[in-house]
One Martini backbone bead per residue (centre of mass of N, CA, C, O) as a GRO file, in nm:
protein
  461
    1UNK     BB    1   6.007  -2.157 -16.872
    2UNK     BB    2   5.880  -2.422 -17.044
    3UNK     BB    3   5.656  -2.647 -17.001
    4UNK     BB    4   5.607  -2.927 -17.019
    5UNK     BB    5   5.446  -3.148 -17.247
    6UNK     BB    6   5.136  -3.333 -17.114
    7UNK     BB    7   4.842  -3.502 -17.305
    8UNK     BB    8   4.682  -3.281 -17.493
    9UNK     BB    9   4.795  -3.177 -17.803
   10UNK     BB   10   4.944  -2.961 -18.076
   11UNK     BB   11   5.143  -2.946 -18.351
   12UNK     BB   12   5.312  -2.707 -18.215
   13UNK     BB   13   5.395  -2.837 -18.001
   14UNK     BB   14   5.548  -3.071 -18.138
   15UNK     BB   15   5.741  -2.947 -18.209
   16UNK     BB   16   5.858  -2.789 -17.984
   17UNK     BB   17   5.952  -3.053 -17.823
   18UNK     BB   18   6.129  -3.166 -18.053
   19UNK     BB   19   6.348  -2.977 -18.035
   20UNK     BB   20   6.387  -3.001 -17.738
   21UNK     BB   21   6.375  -3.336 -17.706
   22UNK     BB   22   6.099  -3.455 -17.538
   23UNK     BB   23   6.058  -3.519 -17.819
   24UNK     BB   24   6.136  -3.876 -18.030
   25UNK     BB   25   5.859  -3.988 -18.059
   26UNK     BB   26   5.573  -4.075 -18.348
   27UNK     BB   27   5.269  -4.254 -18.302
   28UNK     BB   28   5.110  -4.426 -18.572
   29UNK     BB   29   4.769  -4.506 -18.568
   30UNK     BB   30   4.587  -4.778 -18.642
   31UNK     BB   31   4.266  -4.954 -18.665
   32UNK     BB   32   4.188  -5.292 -18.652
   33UNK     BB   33   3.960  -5.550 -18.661
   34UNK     BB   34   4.046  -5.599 -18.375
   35UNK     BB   35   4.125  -5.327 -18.193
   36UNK     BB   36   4.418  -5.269 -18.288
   37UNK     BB   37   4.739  -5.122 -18.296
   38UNK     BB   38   4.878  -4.969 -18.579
   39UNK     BB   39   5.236  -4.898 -18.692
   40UNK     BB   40   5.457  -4.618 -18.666
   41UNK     BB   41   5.746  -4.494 -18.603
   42UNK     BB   42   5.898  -4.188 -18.524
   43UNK     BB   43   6.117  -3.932 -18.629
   44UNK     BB   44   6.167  -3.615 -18.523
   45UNK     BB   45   6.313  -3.576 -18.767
   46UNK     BB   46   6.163  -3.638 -18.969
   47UNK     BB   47   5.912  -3.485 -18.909
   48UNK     BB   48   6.054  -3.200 -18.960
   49UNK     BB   49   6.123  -3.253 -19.244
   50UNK     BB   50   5.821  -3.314 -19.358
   51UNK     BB   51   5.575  -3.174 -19.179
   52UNK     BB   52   5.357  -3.364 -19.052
   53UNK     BB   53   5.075  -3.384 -19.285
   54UNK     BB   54   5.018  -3.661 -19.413
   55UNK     BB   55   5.208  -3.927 -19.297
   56UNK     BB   56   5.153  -4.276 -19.362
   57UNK     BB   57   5.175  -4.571 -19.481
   58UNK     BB   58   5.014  -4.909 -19.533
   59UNK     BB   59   4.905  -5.203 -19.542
   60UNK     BB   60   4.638  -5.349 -19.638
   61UNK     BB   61   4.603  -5.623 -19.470
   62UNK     BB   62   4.579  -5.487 -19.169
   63UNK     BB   63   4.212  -5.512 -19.314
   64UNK     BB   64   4.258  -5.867 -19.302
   65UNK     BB   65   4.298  -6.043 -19.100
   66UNK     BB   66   4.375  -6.192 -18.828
   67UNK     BB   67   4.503  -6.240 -18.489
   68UNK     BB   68   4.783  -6.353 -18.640
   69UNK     BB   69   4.825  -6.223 -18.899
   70UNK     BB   70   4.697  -6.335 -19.112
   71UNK     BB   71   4.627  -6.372 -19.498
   72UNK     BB   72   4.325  -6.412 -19.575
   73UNK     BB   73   4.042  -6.514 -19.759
   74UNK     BB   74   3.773  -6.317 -19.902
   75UNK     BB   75   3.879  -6.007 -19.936
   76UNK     BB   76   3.795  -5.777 -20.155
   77UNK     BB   77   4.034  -5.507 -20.070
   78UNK     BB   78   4.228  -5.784 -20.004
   79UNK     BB   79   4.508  -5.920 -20.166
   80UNK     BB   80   4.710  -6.117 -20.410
   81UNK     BB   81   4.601  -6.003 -20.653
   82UNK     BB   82   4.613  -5.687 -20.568
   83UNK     BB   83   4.941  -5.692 -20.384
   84UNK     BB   84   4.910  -5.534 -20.117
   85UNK     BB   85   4.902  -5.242 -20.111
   86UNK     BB   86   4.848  -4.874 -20.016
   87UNK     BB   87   4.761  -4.688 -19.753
   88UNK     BB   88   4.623  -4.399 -19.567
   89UNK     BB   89   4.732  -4.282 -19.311
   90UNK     BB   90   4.558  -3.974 -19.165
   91UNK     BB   91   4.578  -3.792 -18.922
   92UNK     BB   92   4.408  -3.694 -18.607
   93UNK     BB   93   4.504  -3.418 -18.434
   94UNK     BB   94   4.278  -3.436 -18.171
   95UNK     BB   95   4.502  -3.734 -18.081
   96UNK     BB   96   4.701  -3.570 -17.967
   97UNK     BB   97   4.967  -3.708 -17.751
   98UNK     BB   98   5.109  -3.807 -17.505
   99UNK     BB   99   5.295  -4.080 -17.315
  100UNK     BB  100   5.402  -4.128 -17.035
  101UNK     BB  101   5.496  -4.456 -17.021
  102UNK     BB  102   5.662  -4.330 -17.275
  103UNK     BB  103   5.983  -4.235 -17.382
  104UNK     BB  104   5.955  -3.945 -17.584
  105UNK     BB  105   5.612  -4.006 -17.677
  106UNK     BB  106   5.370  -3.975 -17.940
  107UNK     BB  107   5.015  -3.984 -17.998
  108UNK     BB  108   4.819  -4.069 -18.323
  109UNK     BB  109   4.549  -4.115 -18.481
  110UNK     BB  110   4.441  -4.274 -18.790
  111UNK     BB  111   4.311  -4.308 -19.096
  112UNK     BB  112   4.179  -4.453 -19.363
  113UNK     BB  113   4.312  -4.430 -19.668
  114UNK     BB  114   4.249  -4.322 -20.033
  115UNK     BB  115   4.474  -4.125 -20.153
  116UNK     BB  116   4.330  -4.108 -20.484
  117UNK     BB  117   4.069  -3.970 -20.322
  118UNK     BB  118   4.060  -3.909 -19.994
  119UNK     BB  119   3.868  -4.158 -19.908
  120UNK     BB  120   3.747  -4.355 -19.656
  121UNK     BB  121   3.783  -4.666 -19.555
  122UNK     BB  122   3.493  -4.833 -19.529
  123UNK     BB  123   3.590  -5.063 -19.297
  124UNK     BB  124   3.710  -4.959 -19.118
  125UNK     BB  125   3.652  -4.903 -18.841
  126UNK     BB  126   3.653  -4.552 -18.805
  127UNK     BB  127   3.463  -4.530 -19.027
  128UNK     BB  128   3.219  -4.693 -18.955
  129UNK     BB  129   3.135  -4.476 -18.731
  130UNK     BB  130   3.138  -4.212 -18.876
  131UNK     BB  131   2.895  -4.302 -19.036
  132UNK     BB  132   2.703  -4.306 -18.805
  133UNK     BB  133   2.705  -4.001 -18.748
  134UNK     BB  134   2.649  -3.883 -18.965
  135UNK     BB  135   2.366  -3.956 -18.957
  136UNK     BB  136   2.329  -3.792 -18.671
  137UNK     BB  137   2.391  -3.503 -18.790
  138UNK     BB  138   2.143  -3.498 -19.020
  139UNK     BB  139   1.938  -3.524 -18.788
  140UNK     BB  140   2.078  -3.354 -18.505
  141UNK     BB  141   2.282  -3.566 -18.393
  142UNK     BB  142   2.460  -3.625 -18.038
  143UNK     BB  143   2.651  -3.864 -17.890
  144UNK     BB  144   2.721  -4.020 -17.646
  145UNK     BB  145   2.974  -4.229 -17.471
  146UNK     BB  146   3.085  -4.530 -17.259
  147UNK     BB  147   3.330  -4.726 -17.103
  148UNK     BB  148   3.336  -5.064 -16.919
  149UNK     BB  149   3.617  -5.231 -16.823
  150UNK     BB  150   3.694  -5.596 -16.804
  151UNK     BB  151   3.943  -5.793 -16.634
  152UNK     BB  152   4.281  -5.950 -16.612
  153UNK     BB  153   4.517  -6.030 -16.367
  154UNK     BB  154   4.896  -6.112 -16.383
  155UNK     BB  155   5.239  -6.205 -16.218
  156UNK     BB  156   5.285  -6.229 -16.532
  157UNK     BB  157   5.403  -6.287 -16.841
  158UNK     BB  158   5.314  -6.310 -17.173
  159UNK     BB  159   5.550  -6.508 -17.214
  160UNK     BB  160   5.529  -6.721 -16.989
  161UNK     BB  161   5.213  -6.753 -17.057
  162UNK     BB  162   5.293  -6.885 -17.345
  163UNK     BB  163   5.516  -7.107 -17.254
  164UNK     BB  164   5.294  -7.251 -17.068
  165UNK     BB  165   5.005  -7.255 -17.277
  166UNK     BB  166   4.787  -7.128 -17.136
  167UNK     BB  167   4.804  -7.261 -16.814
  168UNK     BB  168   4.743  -7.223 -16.493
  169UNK     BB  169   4.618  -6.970 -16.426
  170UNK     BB  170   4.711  -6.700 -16.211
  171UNK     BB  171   4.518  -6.496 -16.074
  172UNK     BB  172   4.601  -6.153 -15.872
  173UNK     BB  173   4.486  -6.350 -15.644
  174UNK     BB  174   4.238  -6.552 -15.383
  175UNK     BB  175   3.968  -6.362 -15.430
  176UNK     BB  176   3.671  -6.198 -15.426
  177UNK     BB  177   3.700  -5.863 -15.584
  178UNK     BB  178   3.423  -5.718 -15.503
  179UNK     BB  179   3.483  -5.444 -15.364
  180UNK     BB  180   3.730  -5.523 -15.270
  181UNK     BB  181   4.031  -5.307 -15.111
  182UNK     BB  182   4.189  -5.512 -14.998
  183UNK     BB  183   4.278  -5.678 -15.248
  184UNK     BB  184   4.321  -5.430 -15.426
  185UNK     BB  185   4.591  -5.327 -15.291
  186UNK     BB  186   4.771  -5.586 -15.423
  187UNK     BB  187   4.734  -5.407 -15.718
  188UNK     BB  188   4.765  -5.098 -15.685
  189UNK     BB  189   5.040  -5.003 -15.808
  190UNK     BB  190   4.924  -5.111 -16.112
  191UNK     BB  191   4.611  -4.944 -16.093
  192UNK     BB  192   4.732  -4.628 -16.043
  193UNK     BB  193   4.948  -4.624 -16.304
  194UNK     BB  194   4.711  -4.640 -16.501
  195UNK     BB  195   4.503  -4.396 -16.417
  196UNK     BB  196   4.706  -4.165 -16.409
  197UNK     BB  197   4.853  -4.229 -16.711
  198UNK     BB  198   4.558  -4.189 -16.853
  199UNK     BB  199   4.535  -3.879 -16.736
  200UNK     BB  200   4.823  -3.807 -16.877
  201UNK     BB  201   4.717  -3.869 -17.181
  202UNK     BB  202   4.341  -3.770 -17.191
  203UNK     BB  203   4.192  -4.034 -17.034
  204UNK     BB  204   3.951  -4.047 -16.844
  205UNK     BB  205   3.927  -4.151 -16.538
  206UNK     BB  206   3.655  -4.294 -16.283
  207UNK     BB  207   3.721  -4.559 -16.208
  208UNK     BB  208   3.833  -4.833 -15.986
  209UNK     BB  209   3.758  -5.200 -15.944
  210UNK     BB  210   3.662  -5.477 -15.784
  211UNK     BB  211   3.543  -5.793 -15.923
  212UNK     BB  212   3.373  -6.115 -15.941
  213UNK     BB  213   3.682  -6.220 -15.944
  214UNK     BB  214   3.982  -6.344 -15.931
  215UNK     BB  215   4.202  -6.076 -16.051
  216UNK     BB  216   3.909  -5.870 -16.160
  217UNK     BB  217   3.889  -5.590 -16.284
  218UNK     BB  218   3.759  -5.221 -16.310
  219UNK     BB  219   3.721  -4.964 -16.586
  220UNK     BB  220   3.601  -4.596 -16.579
  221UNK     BB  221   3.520  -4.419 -16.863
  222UNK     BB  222   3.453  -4.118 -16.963
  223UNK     BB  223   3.216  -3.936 -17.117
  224UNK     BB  224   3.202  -3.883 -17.489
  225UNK     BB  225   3.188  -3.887 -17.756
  226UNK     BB  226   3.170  -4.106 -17.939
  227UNK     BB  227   3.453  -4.122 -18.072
  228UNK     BB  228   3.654  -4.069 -17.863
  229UNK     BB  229   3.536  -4.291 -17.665
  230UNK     BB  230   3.690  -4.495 -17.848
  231UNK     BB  231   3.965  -4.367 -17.848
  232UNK     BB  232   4.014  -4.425 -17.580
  233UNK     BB  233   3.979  -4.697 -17.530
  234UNK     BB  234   4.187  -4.836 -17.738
  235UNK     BB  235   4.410  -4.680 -17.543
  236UNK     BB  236   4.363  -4.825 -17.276
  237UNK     BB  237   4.420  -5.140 -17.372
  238UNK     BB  238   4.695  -5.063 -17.485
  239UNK     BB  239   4.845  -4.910 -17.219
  240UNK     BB  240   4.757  -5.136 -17.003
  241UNK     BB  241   4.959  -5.343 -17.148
  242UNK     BB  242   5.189  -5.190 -17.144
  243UNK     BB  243   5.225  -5.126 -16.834
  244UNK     BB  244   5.270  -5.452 -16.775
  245UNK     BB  245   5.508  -5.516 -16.922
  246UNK     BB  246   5.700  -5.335 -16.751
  247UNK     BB  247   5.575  -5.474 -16.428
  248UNK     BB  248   5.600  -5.795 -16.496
  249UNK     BB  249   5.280  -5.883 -16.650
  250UNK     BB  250   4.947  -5.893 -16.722
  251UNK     BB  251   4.653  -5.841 -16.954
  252UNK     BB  252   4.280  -5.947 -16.999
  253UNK     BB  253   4.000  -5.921 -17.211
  254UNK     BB  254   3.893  -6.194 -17.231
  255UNK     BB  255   3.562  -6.288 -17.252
  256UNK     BB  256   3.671  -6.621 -17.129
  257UNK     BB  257   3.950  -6.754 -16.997
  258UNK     BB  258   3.761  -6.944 -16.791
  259UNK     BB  259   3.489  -7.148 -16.741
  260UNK     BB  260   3.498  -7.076 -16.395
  261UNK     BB  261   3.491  -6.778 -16.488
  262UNK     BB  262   3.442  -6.480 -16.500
  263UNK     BB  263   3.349  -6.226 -16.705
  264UNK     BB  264   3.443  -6.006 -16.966
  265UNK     BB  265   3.317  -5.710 -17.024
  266UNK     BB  266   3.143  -5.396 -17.209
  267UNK     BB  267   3.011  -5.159 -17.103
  268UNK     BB  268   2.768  -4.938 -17.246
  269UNK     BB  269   2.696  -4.574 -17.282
  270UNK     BB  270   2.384  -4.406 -17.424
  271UNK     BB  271   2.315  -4.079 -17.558
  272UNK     BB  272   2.101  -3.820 -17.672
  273UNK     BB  273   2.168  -3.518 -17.872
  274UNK     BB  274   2.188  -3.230 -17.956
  275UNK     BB  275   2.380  -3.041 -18.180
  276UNK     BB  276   2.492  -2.882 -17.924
  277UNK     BB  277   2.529  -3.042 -17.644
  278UNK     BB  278   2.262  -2.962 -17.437
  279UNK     BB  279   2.043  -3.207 -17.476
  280UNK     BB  280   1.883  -3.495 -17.354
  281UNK     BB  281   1.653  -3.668 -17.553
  282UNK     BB  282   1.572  -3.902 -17.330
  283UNK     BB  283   1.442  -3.645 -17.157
  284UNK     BB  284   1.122  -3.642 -16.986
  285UNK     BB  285   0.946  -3.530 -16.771
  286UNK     BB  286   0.657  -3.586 -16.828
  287UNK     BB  287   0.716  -3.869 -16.838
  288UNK     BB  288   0.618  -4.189 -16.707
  289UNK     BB  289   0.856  -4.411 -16.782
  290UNK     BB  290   1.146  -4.261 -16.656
  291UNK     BB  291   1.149  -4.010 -16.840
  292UNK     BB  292   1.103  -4.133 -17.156
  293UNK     BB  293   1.099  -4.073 -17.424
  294UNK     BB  294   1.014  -4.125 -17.747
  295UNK     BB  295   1.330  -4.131 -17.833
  296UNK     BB  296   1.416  -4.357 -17.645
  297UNK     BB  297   1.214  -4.548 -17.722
  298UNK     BB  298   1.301  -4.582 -18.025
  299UNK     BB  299   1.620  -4.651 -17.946
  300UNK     BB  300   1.532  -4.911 -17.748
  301UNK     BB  301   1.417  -5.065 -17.979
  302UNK     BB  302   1.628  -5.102 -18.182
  303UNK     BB  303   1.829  -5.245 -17.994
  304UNK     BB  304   1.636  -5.487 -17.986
  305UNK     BB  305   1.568  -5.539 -18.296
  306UNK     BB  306   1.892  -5.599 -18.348
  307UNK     BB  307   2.092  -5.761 -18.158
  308UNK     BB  308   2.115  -6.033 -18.294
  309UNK     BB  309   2.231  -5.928 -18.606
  310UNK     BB  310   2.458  -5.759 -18.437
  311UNK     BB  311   2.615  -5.938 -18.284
  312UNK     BB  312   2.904  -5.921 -18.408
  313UNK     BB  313   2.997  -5.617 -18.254
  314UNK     BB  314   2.978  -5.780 -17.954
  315UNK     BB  315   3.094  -6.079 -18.038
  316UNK     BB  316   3.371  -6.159 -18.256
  317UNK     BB  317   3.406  -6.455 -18.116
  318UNK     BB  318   3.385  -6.776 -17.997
  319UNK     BB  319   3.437  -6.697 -17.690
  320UNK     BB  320   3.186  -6.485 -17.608
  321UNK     BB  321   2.978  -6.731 -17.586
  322UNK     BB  322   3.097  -6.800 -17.315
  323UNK     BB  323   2.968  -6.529 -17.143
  324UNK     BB  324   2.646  -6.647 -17.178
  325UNK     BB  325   2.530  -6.682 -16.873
  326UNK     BB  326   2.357  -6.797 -16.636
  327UNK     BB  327   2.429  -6.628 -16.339
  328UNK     BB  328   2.710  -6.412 -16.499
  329UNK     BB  329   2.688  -6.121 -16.503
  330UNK     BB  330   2.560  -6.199 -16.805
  331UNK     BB  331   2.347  -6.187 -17.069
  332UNK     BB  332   2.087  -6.353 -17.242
  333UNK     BB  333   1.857  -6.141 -17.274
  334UNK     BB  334   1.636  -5.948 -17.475
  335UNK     BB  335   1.618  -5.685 -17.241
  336UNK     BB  336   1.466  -5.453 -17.049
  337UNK     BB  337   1.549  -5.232 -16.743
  338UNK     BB  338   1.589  -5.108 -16.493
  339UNK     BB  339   1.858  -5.146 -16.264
  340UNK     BB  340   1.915  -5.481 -16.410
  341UNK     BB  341   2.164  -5.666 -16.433
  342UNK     BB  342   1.960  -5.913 -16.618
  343UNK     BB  343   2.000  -5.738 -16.866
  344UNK     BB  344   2.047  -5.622 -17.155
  345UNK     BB  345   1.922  -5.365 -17.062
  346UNK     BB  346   1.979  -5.061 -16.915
  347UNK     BB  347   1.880  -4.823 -16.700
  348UNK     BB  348   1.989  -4.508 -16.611
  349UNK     BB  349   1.957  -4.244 -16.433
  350UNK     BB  350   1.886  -3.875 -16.470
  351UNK     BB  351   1.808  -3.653 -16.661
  352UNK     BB  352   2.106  -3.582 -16.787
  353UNK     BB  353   2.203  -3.879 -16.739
  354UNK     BB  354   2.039  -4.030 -16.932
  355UNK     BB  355   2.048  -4.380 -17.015
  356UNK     BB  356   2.224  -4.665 -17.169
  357UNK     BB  357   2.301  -4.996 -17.099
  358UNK     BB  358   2.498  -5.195 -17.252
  359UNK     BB  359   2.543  -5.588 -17.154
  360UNK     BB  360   2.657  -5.743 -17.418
  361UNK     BB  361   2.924  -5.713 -17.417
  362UNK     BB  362   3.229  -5.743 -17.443
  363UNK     BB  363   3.601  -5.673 -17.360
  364UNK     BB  364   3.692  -5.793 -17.682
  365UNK     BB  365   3.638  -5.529 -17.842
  366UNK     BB  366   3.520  -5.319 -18.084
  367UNK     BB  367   3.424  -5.036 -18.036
  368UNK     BB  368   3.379  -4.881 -18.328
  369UNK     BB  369   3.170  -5.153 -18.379
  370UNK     BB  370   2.979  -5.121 -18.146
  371UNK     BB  371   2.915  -4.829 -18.145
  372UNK     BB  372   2.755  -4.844 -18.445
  373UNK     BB  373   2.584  -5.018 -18.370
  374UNK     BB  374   2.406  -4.890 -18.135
  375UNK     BB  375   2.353  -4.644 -18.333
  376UNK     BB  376   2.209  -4.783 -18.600
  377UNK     BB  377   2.008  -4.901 -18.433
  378UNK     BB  378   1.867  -4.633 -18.280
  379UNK     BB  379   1.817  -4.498 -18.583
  380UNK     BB  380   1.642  -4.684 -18.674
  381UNK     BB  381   1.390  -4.702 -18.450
  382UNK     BB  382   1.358  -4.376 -18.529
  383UNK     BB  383   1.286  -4.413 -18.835
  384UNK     BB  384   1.062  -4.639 -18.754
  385UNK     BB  385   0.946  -4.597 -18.463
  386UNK     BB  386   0.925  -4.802 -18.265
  387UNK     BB  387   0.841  -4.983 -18.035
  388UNK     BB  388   0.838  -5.068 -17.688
  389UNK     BB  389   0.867  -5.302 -17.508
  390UNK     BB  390   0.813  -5.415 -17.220
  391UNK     BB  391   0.904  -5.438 -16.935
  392UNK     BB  392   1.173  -5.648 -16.755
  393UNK     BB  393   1.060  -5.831 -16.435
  394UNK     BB  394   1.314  -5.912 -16.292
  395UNK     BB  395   1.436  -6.201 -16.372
  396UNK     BB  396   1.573  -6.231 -16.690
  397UNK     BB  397   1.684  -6.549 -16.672
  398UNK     BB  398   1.395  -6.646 -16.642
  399UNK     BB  399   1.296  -6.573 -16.903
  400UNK     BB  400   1.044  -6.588 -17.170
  401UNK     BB  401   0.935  -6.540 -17.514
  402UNK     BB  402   1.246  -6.394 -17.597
  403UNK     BB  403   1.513  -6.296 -17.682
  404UNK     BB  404   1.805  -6.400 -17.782
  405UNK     BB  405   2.134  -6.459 -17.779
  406UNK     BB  406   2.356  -6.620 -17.886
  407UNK     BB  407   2.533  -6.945 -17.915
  408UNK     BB  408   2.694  -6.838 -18.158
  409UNK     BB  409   2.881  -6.781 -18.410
  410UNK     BB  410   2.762  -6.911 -18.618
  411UNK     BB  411   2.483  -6.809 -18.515
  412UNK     BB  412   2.575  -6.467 -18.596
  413UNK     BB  413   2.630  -6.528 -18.897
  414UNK     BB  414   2.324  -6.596 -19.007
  415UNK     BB  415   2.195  -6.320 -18.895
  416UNK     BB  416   2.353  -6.148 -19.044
  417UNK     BB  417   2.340  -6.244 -19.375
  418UNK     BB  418   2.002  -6.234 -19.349
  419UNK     BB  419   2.030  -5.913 -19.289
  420UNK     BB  420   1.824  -5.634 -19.363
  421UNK     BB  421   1.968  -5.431 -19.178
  422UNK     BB  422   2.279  -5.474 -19.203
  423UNK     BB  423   2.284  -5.316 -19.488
  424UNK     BB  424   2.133  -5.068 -19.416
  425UNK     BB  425   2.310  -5.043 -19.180
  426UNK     BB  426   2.643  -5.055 -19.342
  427UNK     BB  427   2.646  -5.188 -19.587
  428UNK     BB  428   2.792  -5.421 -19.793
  429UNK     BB  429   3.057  -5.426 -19.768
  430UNK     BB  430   3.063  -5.424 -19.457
  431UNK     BB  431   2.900  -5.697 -19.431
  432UNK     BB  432   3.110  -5.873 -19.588
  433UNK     BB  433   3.382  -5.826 -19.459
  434UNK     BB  434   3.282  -5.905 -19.137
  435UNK     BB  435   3.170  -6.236 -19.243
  436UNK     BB  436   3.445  -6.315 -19.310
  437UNK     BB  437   3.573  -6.299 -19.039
  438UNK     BB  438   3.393  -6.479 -18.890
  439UNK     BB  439   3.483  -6.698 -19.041
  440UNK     BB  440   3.767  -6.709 -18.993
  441UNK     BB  441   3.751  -6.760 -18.760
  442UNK     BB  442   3.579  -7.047 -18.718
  443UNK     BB  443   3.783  -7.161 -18.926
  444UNK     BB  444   4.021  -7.180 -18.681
  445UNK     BB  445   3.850  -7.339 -18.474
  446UNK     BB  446   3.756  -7.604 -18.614
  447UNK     BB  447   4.085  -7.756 -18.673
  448UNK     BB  448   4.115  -7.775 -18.359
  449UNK     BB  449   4.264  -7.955 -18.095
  450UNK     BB  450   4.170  -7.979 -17.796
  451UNK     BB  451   4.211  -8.039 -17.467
  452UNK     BB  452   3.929  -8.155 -17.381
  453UNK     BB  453   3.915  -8.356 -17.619
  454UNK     BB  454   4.180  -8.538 -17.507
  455UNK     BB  455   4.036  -8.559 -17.201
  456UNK     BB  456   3.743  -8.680 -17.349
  457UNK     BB  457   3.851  -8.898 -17.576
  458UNK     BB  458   4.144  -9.082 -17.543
  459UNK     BB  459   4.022  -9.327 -17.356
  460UNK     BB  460   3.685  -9.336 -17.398
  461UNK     BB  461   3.631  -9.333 -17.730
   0.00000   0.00000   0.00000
């Protein structure tokens, strides 16, 4: 009697389980300029009939949105004029895996292809990333990266949550649970199943804790090649969300939820590799500063040298830049240093573990386009030779005189479009495509009369 399928399966296997009955269902995704999956449920039968080579089409739209869906304007590549065409998704058969969560449903990723040429649509998330790859095989190297992603659960609906208008919002728990094991507890069998479903799912999860704040949780995934590891994220995400649905709860990777709540991260661990996966190029044994070479030194130049000009794909939201207060375990300067969690870059690991950890992403990133910015940083940084500044000694939150993260999306889009850094690393096209992105969330939000304004102006002013 065959094992029943998985994990991470080959096209034969699901062949051989769609016969058997096994799997019924599946799941084509591209991944949207927000970091969500888009696509469609295949059945079984359909597979089987067409030979499951082509993929799927999808409307050009998908990678022009808000996050409402809505199918703003500004996009050189999707308009109104140009009628919405189809791209083609076309799976990339190495993500295919089954879903424990979802009965009888396997699950792939796939790239945004432009049919008549066969070429990857340049704008797409995974495409952004692909292209930074690209350039680092080029050069001789091998990215590893890994996300740690925290977030809010609530013991309500998504619905619950939508219909109260999204007030009084209360986080599971009543205390701060940060390592704290008892409170933890208290949501352990839906974190537990997260972890578990997960690692059933072939995407390795090294630990989960309680974050900084009430009701606050973090979830760490293990280490792999770069595309892998966003390609884990995104999947991270998007099924932790689903499991949570299943339980009657919600959870929210939003990054400042409550103006008095810690915020969410996403800390991002990058190290660079020969081409063989065998070398960690940031270890030099014989270096006198933490063992790092002089290539590491010039990427964590880049990445110093980049962060406030790329930071739209550290902080895509209006909401991101209220993550960043000073004593907020969220960085405020643009500064490195040894294991010290107010830099906005951490230095951790030793010899082949020797890693660079950025804490300035949110939580609501997209994977694809923050790993993207860290690694065209950090190849700039070597292209460049950079210097690498002093290392900064004690609370970082009270440095002077060094760069800072932007104050708000206005200025992290006026720092883009003025950078000949993002042409240079991104091209035209995507620097354009992304800017638009940015505007469009802006004035989304410039238009709305919020609850703050007319609790403090509505009597007063």
């Amino acid at each position: 009697m065959e094992k029943k399928v998985t994990g991470i399966i080959n096209v034969e296997e699901l062949e051989r389980a769609m016969r058997a009955g096994e799997i019924d269902t599946l799941v084509i995704a591209i991944i949207d300029m927000q970091g969500r999956l888009m696509g469609k449920r295949l059945t079984a039968d359909y597979c089987l009939r067409s030979g499951m080579t082509k993929g799927t089409h999808f409307c050009t739209y998908l990678l022009g949105t808000d996050m409402e869906m809505n199918t703003p304007g500004g996009y050189e590549l999707m308009n109104w004029e140009s009628g919405y065409g189809d791209w083609l998704a076309k799976p990339d058969w190495s993500t295919l895996r089954v879903i424990p969560w979802l009965e009888k449903t396997a699950l792939v990723l796939a790239d945004a292809i432009d049919e008549q040429t066969d070429q990857l649509i340049p704008i797409a998330p995974r495409s952004v990333l692909k292209k930074q790859l690209q350039k680092a095989e080029a050069l001789g190297f091998r990215l590893y990266m890994a996300s740690e992603l925290e977030f809010y659960l609530f013991r309500q609906t998504y619905e619950q949550i939508h219909h109260n208008g999204y007030t009084n919002l209360q986080a599971a728990g009543h205390y701060n649970e940060d390592y704290n094991l008892l409170q933890g507890t208290r949501n352990e069998p839906i974190f537990r199943k997260i972890r578990n479903s997960m690692v059933g799912a072939g995407i390795p999860i090294e630990s989960s804790k309680g974050e900084a704040y009430t009701g606050q949780h973090e979830i760490n995934m293990m280490y792999a090649n770069a595309l892998t590891a966003a390609d884990q994220h995104v999947l991270f995400k998007h099924g932790a969300k689903e499991i949570c649905m299943q339980e009657g709860a919600a959870i929210t990777f939003m990054a400042k939820p409550h103006h008095r709540w810690t915020g969410s991260s996403g800390h991002l661990h990058v190290s660079l590799w020969d081409a063989e996966g065998q070398t960690n190029l940031f270890h030099d044994p014989d270096a006198e500063t933490y063992q790092m070479s002089a290539m590491m030194r010039h990427f964590l130049a880049g990445l110093l040298a980049c962060t406030q000009e790329f930071v739209l794909f550290y902080a895509p939201t209006v909401n991101a830049y209220k993550r960043y207060a000073p004593d907020s375990w969220a960085p405020v300067h643009i500064v490195w240093s040894h294991d010290n969690r107010t830099s906005g870059f951490r230095i951790v690991g030793t010899g082949k573990s020797l890693r660079i950890e950025s804490r300035i992403p949110g939580a609501d990133i997209n994977p694809y386009l923050a790993y993207s910015a860290m690694i065209g940083a950090g190849l700039y940084g070597i292209e460049q030779q950079l210097e690498l500044p002093d290392e900064w000694k004690g609370n970082a939150y009270a440095a002077r005189g060094v760069p800072r993260v932007p104050h708000s999306l206005y200025e992290a889009l006026r720092l883009w479009e003025e950078s000949s850094k993002v042409r240079a690393v991104f091209g035209d096209t995507v620097a354009d495509h992304y800017a638009n992105m940015a505007r469009v969330e802006q004035q989304a939000f410039d238009t709305v009369v919020t609850d703050w304004e007319r609790a403090r102006y509505f009597e007063q002013g």
